[in-house]
PLY file of the C-alpha trace (Angstrom):
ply
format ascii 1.0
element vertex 138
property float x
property float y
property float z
element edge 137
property int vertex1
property int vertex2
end_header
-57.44 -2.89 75.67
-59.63 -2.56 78.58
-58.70 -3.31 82.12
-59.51 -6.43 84.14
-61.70 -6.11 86.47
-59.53 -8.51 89.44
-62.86 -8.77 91.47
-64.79 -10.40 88.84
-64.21 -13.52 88.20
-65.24 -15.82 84.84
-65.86 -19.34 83.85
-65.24 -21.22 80.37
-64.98 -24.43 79.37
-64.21 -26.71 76.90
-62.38 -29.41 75.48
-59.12 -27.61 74.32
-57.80 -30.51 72.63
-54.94 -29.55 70.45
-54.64 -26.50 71.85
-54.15 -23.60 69.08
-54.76 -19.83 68.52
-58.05 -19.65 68.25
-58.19 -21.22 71.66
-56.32 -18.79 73.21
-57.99 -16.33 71.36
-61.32 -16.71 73.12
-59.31 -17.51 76.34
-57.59 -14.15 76.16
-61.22 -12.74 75.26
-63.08 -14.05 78.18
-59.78 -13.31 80.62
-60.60 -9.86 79.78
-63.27 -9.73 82.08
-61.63 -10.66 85.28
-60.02 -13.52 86.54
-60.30 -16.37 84.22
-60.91 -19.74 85.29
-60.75 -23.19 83.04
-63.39 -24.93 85.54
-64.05 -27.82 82.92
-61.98 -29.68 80.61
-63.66 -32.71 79.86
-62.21 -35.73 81.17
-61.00 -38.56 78.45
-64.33 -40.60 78.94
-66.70 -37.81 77.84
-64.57 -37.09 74.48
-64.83 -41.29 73.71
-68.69 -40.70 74.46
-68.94 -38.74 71.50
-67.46 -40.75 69.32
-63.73 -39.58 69.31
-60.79 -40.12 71.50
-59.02 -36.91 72.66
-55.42 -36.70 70.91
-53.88 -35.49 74.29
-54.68 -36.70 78.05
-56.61 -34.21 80.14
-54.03 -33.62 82.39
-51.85 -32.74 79.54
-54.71 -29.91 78.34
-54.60 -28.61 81.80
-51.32 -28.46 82.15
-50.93 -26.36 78.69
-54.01 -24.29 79.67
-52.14 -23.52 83.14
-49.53 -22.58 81.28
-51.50 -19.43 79.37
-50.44 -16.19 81.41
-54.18 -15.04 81.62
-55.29 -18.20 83.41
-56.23 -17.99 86.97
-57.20 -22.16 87.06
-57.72 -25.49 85.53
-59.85 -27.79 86.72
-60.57 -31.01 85.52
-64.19 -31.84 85.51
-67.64 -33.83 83.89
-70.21 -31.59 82.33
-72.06 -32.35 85.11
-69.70 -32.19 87.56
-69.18 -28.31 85.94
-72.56 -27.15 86.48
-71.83 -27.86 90.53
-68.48 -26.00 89.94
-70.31 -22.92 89.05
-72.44 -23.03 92.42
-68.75 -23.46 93.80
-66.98 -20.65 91.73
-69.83 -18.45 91.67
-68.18 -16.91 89.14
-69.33 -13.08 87.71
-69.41 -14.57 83.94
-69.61 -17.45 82.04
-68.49 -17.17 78.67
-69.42 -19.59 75.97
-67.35 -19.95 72.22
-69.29 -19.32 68.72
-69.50 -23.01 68.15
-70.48 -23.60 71.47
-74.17 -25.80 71.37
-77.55 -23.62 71.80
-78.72 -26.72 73.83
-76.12 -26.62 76.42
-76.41 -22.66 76.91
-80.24 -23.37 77.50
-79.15 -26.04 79.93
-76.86 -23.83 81.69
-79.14 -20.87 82.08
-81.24 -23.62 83.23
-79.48 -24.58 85.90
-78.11 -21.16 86.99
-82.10 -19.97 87.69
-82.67 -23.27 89.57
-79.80 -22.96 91.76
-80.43 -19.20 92.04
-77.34 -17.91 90.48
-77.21 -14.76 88.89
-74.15 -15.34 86.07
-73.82 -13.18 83.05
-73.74 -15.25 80.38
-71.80 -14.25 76.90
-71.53 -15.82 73.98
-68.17 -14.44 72.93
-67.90 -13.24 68.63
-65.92 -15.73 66.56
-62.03 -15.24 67.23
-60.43 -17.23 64.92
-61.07 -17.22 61.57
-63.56 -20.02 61.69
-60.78 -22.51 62.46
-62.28 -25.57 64.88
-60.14 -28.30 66.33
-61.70 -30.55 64.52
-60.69 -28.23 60.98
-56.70 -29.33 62.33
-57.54 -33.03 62.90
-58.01 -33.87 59.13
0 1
1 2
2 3
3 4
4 5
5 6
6 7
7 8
8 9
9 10
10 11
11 12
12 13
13 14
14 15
15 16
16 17
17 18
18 19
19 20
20 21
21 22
22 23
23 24
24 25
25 26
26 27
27 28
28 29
29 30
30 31
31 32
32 33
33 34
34 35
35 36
36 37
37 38
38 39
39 40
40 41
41 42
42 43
43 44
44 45
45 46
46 47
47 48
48 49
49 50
50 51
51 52
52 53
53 54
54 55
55 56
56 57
57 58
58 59
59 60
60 61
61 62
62 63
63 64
64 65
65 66
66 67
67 68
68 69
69 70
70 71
71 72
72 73
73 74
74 75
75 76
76 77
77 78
78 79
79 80
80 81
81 82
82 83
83 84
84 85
85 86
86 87
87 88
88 89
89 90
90 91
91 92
92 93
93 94
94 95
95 96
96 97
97 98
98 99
99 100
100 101
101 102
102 103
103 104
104 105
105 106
106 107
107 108
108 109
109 110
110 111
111 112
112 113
113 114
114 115
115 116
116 117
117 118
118 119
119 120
120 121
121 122
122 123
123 124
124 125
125 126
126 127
127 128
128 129
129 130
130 131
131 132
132 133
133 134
134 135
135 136
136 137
C-alpha cells in the first residue's frame, strides 16, 4: 500500500446513509491520498428533496464517519454550501464514487475554474462489488 502523503489533503462527499463496506471502501481509497476530509454529508432536507428520507440523522452519519480511523473531518454541509467548503479546504483532491452523477462532476469542475482552484479531480474505480445503499434498502 502506498504512503500518505500528510501534506495533501482530499475532499469527498456524500450521503453515507447506512453506512457499509463499500463506503469505507472508497473512503479508505480516497484517504490514501492524504488527509481525508468528509466536507459534505448532506443535511436531512436535501435527502427528502429527492424523494427519500435518510434512515439515520446527519449527525448520526457524521458521527460514524468520525469514527473511521482514516478520517481527518466531518462536516455537515448543503451541496452548495460544499462547493464554498472547497474554496475553504482548498483541498489537493477531490475524489468522486463510480455512481457519483456526470452532471455534478461538470458542476464541480465548474466551479473550481471560476473560483480559480486548481483541485485534482478523480473519479475513484468501483470498490464494492456494485453494492449501492440503495441495493441494502430493499
Amino acid at each position: 500500500m502506498k504512503r500518505r502523503d500528510l501534506r495533501s489533503k482530499v475532499l469527498v462527499w456524500g450521503t453515507f446513509d447506512n453506512l457499509h463496506d463499500g463506503h469505507r471502501r472508497f473512503l479508505e481509497q480516497a484517504s490514501r491520498l492524504g488527509l481525508l476530509y468528509v466536507i459534505v454529508v448532506p443535511d436531512d432536507a436535501v435527502l427528502e428533496n429527492k424523494g427519500r428520507a435518510p434512515l439515520f440523522a446527519a449527525e448520526d452519519r457524521a458521527a460514524q464517519l468520525r469514527m473511521l480511523p482514516f478520517v481527518a473531518g466531518v462536516q455537515i454541509d448543503s451541496w452548495a454550501g460544499g462547493l464554498e467548503s472547497l474554496r475553504v479546504l482548498q483541498p489537493n483532491y477531490f475524489c468522486a464514487g463510480y455512481d457519483q452523477s456526470r452532471d455534478w462532476e461538470m458542476q464541480l469542475i465548474q466551479f473550481c475554474k471560476s473560483a480559480g482552484l486548481r483541485i485534482g479531480y478523480i473519479r475513484l474505480g468501483e470498490y464494492a462489488g456494485g453494492i449501492h445503499s440503495s441495493h441494502l434498502r430493499t
